[in-house]
N, C-alpha and C positions, 0 to 999 in steps of 0.2 A: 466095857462101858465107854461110850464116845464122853470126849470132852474132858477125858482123865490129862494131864499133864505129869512129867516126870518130877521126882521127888526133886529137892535141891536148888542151884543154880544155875543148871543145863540148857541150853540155848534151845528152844525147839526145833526138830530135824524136819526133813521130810515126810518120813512114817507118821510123826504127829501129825501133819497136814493130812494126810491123808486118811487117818485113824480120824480125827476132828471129823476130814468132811463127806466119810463113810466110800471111800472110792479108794481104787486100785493105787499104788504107789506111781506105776509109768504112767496113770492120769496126772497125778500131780509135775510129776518132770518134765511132759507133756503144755502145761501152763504154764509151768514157772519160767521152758526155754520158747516162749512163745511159738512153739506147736497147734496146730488146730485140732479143739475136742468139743463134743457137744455144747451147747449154752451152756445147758442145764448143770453140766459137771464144772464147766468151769466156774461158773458160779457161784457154787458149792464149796470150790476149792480159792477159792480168793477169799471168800467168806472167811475160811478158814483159818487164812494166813493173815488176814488181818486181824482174825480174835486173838490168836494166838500169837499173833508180832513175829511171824519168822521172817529172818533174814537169809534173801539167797546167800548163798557162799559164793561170789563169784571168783573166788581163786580158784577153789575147786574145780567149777566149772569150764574156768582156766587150763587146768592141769588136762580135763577129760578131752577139750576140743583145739586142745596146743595153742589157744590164745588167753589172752588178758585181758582184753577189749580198751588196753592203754594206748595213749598214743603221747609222747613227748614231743612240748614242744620246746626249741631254742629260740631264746630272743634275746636280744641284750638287755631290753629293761620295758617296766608298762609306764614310764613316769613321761616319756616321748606317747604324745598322741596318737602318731598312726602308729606304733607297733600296739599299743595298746587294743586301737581297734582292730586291728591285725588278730591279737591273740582273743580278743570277745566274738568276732565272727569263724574262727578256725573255732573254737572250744563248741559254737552255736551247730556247725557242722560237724562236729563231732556227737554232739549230744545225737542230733537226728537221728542219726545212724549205730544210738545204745554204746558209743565209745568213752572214754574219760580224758581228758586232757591233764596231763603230767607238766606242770608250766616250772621252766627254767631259765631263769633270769641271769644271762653272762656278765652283764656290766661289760661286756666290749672284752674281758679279759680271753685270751686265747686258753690258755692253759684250764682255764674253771669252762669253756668250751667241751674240750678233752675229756675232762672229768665228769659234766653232763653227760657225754653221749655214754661213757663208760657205767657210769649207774643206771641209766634208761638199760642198758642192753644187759645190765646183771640183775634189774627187775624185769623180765620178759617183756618190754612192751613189743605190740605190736608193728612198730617204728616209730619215726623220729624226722617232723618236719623242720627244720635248721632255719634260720636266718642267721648267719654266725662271719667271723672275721678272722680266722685262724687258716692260713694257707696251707696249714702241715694236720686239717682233723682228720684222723683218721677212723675209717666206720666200718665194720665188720661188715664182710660182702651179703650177708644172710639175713640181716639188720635193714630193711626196709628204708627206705630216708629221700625222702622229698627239700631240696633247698630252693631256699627264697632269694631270689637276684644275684646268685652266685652261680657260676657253672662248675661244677666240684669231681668233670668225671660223666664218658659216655653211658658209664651204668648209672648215674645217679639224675633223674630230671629235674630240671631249675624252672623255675614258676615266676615270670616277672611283668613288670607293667612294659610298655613300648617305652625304653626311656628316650630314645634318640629321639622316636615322632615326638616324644612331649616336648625334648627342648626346639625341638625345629618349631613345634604346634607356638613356644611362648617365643619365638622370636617372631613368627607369621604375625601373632596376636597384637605384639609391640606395634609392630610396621603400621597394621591396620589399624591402630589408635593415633597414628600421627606419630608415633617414636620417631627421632632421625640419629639419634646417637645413644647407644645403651650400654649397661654391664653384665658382664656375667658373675656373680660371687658364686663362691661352690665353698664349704666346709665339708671334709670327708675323706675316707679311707682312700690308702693307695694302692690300696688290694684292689685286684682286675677284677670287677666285678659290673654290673647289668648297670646300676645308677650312674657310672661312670661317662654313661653313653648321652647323658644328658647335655654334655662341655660339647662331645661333636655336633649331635642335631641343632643346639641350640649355633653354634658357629656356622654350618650349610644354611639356617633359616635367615641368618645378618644377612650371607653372601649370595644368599636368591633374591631378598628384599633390599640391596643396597644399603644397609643399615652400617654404619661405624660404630665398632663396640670394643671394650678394654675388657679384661678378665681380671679379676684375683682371687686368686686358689689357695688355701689353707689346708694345709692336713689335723684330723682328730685330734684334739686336745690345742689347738696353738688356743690364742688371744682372740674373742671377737672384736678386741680393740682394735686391730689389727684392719679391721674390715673401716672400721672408722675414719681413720689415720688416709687411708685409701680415699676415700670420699672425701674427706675435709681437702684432699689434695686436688679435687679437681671444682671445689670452687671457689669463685672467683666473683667479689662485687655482688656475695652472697645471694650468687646465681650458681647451682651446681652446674656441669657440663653434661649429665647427662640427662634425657629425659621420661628414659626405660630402665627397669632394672630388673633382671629375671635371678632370682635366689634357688638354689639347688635342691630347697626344703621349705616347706610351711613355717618350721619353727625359726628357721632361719632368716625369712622376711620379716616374721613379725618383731624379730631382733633392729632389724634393718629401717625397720617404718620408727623404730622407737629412736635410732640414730640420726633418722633425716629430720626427723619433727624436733630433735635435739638440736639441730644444725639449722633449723630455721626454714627446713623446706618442706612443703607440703602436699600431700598424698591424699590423691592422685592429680592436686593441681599443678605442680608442679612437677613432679616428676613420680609414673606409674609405676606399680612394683606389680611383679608376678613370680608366687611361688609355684611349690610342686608337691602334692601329696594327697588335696585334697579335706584338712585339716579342719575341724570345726566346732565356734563356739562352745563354750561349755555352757548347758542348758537351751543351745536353741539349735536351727538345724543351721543357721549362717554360716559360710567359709568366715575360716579366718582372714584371711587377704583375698585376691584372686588369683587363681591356681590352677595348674593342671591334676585333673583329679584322675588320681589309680582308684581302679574299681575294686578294692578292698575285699567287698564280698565275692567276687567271681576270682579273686585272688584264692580268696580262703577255700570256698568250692574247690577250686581246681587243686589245689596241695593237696584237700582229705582225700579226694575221687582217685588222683593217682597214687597215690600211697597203699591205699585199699584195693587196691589194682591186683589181681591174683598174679601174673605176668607181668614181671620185670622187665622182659626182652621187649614188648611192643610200649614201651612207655617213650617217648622224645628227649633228645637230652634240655631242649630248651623250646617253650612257650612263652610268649609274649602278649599280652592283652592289651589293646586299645585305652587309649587315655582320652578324656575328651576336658573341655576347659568351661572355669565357674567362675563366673561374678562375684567377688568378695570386697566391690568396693575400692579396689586399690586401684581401678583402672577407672579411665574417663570413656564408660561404652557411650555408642553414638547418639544415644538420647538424653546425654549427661554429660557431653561436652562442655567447658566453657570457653571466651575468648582470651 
């Protein structure tokens, strides 16, 4: 008799489904692994599976096609805005493609790095895209793994924005707003990594454009005080000396605008800030400051696409995508000068 269910607390199998919706078993596995079978049968068998509430097994299903359909991610934390959008557009490309995202939050620690990639790869995922700080992680050669602005290794492909074009793009941008003397701040790892490349292009952009510019460079963890102390040093008759300021990071300017407006100077009239990341308002689509903006989504794109890649051997070890620059306000564009 269709429509019988098993005694007890027994999960409904497949045979149920298929007992329910009067069709052969391999119709139903047929549907369930998205196969092509007539309307009319599938019909019949979704029907069925939703009277009945079965749940695929996807481990099982796991087990039968050597995948998980997992895919881990590394990130230091979702509390920084762009890794966060980082991880909602890589999970949104993962979804497309019926994958799950395994999200793992480093906190910057190296060792709990380690120890992510070692549980991803003792829960079968299918790999493992990194953005990670640990110069010693080591990843099983069989273990799939796409890194984000790190170059980790000819077999492993690195995924990043142009970061040289962007700082060369905000030192061009300074010039072209009338800058004549600007800074560089950078907070950040001293690990040899892709953002690093943002202190040269932004240096070649001064030295094409004549520009006079000072640097101070912080490693992870110092004082943003530090950044302050710097700037209170170069004004004078509470006129600062610069009147450019290109910050290594979105969250980094908006620290910076908060220091100058503490200081008595005013942005963008007084002196222009340009971040890098592309970073923006919470609840509306505004940049934070103005920015050089990484294309986030074609970031994320490209990490799921090559990971999913059957073939290791024709993957690149590094790709670079185009940045382009956004209005946030911080700068005097030319319809918004004043004298």
């Amino acid at each position: 008799m269709r429509g019988t269910m098993k005694k007890g607390n027994s999960a409904p199998t497949m045979k149920d489904v298929a007992r329910e919706a009067g069709v052969a078993l391999g119709t139903v596995s047929k549907v369930v692994n998205g196969l092509p079978v007539g309307d009319s049968y599938r019909i019949r068998v979704e029907n069925a599976i939703e009277k009945l509430n079965y749940q695929v097994n996807s481990y099982a299903q796991g087990l039968k096609s050597n995948r998980t359909y997992t895919v881990a991610l590394l990130i230091p934390n979702t509390q920084d805005p762009f890794f966060a959008s980082l991880a909602y557009h890589i999970n949104r490309s993962l979804s497309k493609r019926k994958y799950r995202m395994l999200l793992c939050c480093t906190d910057y620690d190296s060792s709990q790095e380690q120890e992510y990639v070692k549980m991803a790869q003792q829960n079968k995922v299918d790999g493992i895209i990194g953005l990670t700080y640990n110069p010693n992680l080591v990843v099983v050669e069989d273990t799939p793994f796409v890194a984000i602005d790190r170059s980790m290794g000819p077999k492993i492909p690195c995924v990043a924005s142009d970061n040289f074009a962007g700082g060369q793009l905000a030192a061009e941008k300074l010039a072209d707003l009338g800058c004549k003397k600007v800074a560089f701040l950078r907070i950040g790892s001293s690990l040899n990594n892709e953002p690093n490349k943002r202190k040269a292009g932004f240096e070649n952009g001064c030295l094409s454009r004549g520009l006079s510019y000072k640097m101070k460079i912080l490693n992870d963890g110092d004082s943003y005080e530090e950044f302050e102390t710097f700037l209170s040093s170069y004004i004078q008759d509470g006129k600062l000396a610069f009147d450019g300021i290109f910050c290594v990071t979105d969250s980094l300017a908006y620290c910076v605008i908060e220091m100058l407006r503490k200081l008595g100077q005013r942005v963008p009239e007084d002196v222009q800030v340009i971040g890098f990341d592309g970073i923006r308002h919470f609840g509306s689509m505004d940049y934070v400051c103005s920015t050089i903006v990484q294309p986030v989504v074609d970031l994320a794109e490209l990490c799921v696409d090559l990971l999913l890649q059957e073939n290791m051997l024709v993957k690149p070890p590094l790709i670079c995508l185009p940045v382009s620059y956004g209005n946030g306000g911080t700068t005097l564009e030319p319809d918004k000068k004043t004298d």
